[in-house]
C-alpha positions as CSV (number, residue, x, y, z in Angstrom):
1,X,66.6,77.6,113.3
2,X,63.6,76.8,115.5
3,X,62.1,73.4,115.2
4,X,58.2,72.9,114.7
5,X,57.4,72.5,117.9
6,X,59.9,75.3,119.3
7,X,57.7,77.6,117.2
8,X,54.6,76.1,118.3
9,X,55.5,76.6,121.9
10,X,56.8,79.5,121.8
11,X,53.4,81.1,119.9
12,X,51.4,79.4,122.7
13,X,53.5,80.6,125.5
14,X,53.2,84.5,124.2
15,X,50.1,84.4,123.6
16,X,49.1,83.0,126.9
17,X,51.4,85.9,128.6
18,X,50.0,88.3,127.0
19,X,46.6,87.4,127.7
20,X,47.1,86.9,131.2
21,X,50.0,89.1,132.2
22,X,51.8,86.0,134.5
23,X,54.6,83.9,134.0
24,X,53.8,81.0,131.4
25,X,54.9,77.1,133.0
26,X,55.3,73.9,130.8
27,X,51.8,72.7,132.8
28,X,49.8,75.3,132.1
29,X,51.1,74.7,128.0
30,X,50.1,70.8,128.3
31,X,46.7,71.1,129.4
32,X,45.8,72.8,126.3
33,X,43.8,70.5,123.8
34,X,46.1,71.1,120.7
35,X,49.2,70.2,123.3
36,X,50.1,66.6,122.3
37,X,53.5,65.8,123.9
38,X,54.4,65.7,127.7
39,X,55.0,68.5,130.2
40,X,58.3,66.9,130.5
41,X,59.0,67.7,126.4
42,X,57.7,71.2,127.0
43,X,60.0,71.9,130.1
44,X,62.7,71.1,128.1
45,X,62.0,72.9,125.0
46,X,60.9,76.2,127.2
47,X,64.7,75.5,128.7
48,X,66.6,75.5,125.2
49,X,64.1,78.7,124.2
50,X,65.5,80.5,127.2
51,X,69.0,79.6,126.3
52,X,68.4,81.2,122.4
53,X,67.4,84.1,124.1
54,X,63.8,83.9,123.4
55,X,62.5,83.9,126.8
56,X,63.1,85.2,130.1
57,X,62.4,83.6,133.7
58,X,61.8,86.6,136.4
59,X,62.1,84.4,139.3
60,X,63.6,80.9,139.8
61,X,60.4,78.9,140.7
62,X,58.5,80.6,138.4
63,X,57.5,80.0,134.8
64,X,58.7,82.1,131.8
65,X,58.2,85.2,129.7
66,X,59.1,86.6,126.5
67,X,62.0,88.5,125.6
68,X,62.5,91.3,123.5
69,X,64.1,89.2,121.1
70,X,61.2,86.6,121.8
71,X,58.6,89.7,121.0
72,X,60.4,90.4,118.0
73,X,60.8,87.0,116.3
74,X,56.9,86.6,117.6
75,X,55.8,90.1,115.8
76,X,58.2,88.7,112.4
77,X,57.0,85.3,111.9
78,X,54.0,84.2,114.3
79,X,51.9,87.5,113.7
80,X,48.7,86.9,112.6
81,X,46.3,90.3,112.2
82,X,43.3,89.3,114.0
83,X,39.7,89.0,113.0
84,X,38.0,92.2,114.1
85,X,34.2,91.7,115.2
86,X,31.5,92.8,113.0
87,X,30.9,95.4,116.1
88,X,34.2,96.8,115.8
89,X,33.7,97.7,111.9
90,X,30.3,98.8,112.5
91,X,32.1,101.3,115.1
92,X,35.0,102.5,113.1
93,X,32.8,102.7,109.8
94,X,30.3,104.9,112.2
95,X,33.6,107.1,113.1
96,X,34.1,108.0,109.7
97,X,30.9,108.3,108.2
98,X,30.1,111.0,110.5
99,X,29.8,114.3,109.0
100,X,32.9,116.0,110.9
101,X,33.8,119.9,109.4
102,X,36.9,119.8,111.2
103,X,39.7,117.2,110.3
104,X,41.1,118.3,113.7
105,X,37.8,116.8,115.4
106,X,37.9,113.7,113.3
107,X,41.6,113.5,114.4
108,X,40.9,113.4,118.4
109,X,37.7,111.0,117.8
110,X,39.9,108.7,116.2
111,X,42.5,108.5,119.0
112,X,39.6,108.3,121.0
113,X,38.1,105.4,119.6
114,X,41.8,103.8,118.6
115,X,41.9,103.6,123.0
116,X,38.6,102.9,123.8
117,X,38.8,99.5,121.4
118,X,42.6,98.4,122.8
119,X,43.1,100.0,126.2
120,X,46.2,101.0,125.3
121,X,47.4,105.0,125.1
122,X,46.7,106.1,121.4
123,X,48.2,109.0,119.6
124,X,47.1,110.6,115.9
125,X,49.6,112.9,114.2
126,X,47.3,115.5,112.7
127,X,47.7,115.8,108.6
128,X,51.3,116.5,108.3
129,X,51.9,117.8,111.3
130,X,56.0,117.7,111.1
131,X,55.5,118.7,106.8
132,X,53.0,121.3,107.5
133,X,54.3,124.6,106.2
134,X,53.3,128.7,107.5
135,X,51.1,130.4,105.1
136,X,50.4,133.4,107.1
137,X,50.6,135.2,110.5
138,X,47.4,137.4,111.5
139,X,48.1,139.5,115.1
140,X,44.8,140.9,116.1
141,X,44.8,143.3,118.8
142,X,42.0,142.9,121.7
143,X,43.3,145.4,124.0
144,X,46.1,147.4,124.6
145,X,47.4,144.8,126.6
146,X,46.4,141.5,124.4
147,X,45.8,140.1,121.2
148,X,45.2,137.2,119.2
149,X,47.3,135.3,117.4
150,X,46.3,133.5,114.3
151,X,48.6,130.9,112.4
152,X,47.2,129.6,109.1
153,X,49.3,126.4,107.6
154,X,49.6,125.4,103.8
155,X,47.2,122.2,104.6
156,X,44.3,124.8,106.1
157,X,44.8,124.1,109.4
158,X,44.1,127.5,112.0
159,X,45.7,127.5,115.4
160,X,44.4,130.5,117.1
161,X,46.2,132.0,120.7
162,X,46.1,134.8,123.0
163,X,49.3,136.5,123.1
164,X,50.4,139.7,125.8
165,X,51.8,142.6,124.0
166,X,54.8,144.1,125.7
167,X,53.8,147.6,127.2
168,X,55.4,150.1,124.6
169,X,54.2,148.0,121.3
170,X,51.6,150.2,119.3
171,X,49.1,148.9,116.9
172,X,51.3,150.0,114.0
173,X,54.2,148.1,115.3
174,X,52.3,145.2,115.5
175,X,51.7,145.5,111.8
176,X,54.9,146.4,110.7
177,X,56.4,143.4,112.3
178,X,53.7,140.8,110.9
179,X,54.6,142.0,107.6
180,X,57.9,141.4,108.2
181,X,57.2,138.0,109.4
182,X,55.1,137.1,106.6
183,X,57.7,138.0,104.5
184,X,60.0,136.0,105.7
185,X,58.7,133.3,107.5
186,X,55.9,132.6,104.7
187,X,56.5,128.6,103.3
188,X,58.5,128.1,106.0
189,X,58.2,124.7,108.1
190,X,56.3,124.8,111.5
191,X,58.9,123.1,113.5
192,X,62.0,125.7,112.0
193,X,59.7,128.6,113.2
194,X,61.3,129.7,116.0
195,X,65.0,129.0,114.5
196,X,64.1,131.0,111.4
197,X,63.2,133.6,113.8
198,X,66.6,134.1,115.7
199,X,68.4,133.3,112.5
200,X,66.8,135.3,109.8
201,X,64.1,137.9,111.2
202,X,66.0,139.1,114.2
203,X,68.1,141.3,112.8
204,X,65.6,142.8,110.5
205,X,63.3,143.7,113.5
206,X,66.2,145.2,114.8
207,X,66.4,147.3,112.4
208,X,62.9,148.3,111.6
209,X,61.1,148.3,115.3
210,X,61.6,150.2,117.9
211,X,60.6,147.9,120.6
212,X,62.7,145.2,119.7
213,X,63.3,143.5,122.5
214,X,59.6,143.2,123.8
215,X,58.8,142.3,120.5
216,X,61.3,139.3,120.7
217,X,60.4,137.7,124.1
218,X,56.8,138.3,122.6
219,X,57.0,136.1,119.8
220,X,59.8,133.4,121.2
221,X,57.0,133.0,123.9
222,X,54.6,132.8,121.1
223,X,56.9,130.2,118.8
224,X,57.5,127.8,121.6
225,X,54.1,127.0,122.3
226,X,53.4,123.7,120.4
227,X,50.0,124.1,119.8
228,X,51.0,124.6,115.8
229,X,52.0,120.8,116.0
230,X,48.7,119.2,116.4
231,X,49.4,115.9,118.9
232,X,45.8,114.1,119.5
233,X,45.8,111.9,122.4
234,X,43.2,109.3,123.5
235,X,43.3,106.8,126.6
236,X,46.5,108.7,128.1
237,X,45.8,106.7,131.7
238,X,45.2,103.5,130.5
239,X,48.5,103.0,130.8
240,X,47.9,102.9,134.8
241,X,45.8,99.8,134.2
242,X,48.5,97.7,132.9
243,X,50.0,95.4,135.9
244,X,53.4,96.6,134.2
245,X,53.3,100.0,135.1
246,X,52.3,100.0,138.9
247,X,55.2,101.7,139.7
248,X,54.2,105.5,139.9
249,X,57.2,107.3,139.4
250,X,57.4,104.5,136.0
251,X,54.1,106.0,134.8
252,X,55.0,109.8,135.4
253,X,58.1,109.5,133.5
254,X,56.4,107.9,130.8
255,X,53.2,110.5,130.7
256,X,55.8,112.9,130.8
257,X,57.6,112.0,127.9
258,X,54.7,110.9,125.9
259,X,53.7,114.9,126.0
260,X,57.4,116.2,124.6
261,X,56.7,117.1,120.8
262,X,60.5,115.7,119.8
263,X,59.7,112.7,121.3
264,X,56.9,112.1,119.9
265,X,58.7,113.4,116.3
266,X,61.3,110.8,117.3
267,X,59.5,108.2,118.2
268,X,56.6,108.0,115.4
269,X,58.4,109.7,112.6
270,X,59.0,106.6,110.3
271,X,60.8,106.9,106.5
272,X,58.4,104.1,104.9
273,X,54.6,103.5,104.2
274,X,52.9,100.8,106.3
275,X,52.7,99.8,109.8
276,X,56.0,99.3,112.2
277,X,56.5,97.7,115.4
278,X,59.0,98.5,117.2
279,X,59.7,96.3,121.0
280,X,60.6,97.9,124.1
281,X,64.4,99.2,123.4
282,X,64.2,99.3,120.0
283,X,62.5,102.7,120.5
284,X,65.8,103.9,121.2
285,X,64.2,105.9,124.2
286,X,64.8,105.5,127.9
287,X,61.6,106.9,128.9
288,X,59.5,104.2,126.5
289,X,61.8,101.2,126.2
290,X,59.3,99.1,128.5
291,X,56.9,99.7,125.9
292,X,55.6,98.7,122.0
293,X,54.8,100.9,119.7
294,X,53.3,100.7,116.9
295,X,52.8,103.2,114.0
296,X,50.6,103.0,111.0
297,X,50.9,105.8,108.5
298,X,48.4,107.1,106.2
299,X,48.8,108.7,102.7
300,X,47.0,110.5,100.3
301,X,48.3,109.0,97.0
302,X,52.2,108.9,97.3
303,X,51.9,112.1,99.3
304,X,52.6,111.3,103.4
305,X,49.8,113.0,105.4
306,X,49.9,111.4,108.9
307,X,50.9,108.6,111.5
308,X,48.3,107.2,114.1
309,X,50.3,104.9,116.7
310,X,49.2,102.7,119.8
311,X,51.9,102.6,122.5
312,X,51.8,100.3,125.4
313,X,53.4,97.3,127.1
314,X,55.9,95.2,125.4
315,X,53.0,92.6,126.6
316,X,50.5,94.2,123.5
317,X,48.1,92.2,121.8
318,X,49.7,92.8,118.8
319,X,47.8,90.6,116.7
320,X,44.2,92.9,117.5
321,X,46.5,95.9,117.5
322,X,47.6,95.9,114.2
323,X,44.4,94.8,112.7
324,X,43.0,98.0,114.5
325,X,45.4,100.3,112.9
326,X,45.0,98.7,109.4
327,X,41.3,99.4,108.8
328,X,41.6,102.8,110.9
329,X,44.3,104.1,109.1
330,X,42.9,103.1,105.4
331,X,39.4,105.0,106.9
332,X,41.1,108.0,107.6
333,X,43.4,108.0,104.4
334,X,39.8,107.5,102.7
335,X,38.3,110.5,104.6
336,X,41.3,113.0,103.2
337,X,41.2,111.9,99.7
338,X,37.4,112.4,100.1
339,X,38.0,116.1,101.3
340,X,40.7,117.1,98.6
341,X,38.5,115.3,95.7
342,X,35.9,117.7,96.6
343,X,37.8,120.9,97.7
C-alpha cells in the first residue's frame, strides 16, 4: 500500500516524464510549488518506488522512469480524463455535424482528426467490421480479360475491386459460379470468406464448372484481399516523432504490423463496452509491446458496431487521450443511431 506522498510522487514524476520524454530526478520534483518536503525525502521515496517495481532508472546517474507496472497503477488510480479545450469540442462537434453520405468517409475523417488532436497513430474499425456479414456477390464483366467485383455486406457497406478472369472463363461461367456463391456464402461472416470457400464451395464448383481451377486461384486471390475489412488509419508516421522510436528498423516493424488485419483483430477486439488501456506487454504482441493502446468502443444500443483506438508510446498522455476517445466515440455512436433512426 502506497503512502500519501508515494502516490503524490509518483503522479508528479509520470506526468513530468511524459511531458518531457527524460528521466524524472528528486530536484527537478522539489522545485515544483506544491513540493513541500526536501529533495533529500523525495530521493528516498523515488528509491523505495523503484524497489516496488514502480519505476525504472535507465542509467545509473540518471533520474527515473515509469514502469509498466508504474503505467498501470498510474492509468488505475491517478487517471484523471482531462479538460478538453472549448476548441477541441468546437472541432469534433464540426466533424460530426458535417453532412457526410458515406459512413466510410466519416470513418477515415475521424481517425484523421483522432491524430491530428494527439499525435499519436489512430485507427477506426469501420461499423462492425469483424461482425459484418456477405449479403451478396455481383461479378461484372469489363472485358474478356477483367471484371468487377462487387461485395455488398448486411450493414450496407460496398467494397468494389477489379478482378482478372482466367483465360477460358466465359460470361456464363461467371454467372453460374456467383450463383453458386451466393448460395452458399450468403449470411456468411467476412473474415470466414475464404475458409467457407475451400471448405464448403470447392467441391460444388468442381462439380458444376468447367474451369475449376482458374476459377479457384481467381477468387482465393479475390478473398484474400482485405479490403472487405475496412481498417481507417490516421497519423500512421507520427509515430516517427516520438523520441522512443528513433530506431528505424523499431518503426518498420511496428508500421508493419499495425497494417496485418489479425493483428489489428487481435489487438483492438475487446469483449466489454467502454474504453481499455492496455501498457506496453500487456498487448500480448511483440511487434507493439513498447506501446499503449487504447480502445474505446462504440454501440448502437446494446448492439456492438465499432472500436476507434489511439496506439503510441507507453509514454501517452493518457489523461488527454482518453478524454479524446470518450467524446469521439459517443459522437460517432450518435451519428449511427442518427442514420438507422432515419433509414
Amino acid at each position: 500500500m502506497l503512502t500519501d506522498r508515494q502516490l503524490f510522487v509518483l503522479r508528479v514524476l509520470i506526468d513530468d516524464y511524459i511531458r518531457t520524454a527524460e528521466p524524472v530526478g528528486s530536484r527537478s520534483i522539489s522545485k515544483r510549488d506544491d513540493v513541500t518536503f526536501s529533495p533529500a525525502t523525495i530521493r528516498n521515496e523515488l528509491s523505495d518506488l523503484e524497489d516496488m517495481g514502480f519505476l525504472e532508472k535507465p542509467h545509473s546517474s540518471s533520474g527515473r522512469i515509469p514502469s509498466e507496472k508504474g503505467y498501470r497503477f498510474y492509468v488505475d488510480h491517478l487517471l484523471s480524463p482531462a479538460m478538453l479545450s472549448k476548441e477541441e469540442i468546437h472541432n469534433i462537434r464540426s466533424v460530426f455535424a458535417k453532412k457526410i453520405v458515406q459512413l466510410e468517409d466519416l470513418a477515415q475523417e475521424t481517425a484523421g482528426v483522432l491524430s491530428d488532436f494527439t499525435k499519436y497513430t489512430s485507427i477506426v474499425l469501420g461499423p462492425e467490421i469483424f461482425e459484418a456479414k456477405l449479403k451478396h456477390i455481383q461479378i461484372i464483366p469489363l472485358t474478356d480479360a477483367t471484371a468487377v467485383a462487387i461485395f455488398v455486406t448486411n450493414s450496407g457497406h460496398v467494397e468494389n475491386r477489379t478482378i482478372s478472369i482466367p483465360s477460358g472463363v466465359h460470361r456464363s461461367d461467371i454467372e453460374k459460379f456467383v450463383n453458386i456463391l451466393n448460395m452458399r456464402l450468403g449470411g456468411r461472416a467476412l473474415v470466414h470468406l475464404k475458409h467457407k470457400l475451400f471448405v464448403e464451395v470447392a467441391e460444388v464448383l468442381k462439380e458444376n464448372i468447367e474451369p475449376y481451377e482458374g476459377i479457384m486461384e481467381m477468387l482465393n486471390h479475390t478473398f484474400a484481399q482485405n479490403g472487405l475489412e475496412k481498417v481507417y488509419y490516421g497519423g500512421k508516421t507520427n509515430i516517427l516523432a516520438q523520441p522512443e522510436f528513433h530506431d528505424i528498423e523499431k518503426v518498420r516493424t511496428l508500421l508493419n504490423a499495425i497494417e496485418q488485419q489479425e493483428i489489428i483483430h487481435q489487438l483492438l477486439r475487446s469483449k466489454s463496452d467502454g474504453i481499455h488501456i492496455k501498457i506496453g506487454h500487456e498487448n500480448d504482441i511483440q511487434e507493439i509491446s513498447d506501446c499503449s493502446v487504447i480502445t474505446a468502443d462504440y454501440s448502437l444500443g446494446d448492439r456492438h458496431m465499432g472500436t476507434i483506438a489511439i496506439i503510441g508510446p507507453t509514454r501517452m498522455e493518457y489523461p488527454r487521450v482518453v478524454s479524446l476517445l470518450d467524446v469521439v466515440s459517443k459522437h460517432f455512436a450518435g451519428v449511427l443511431k442518427s442514420r438507422y433512426e432515419n433509414e
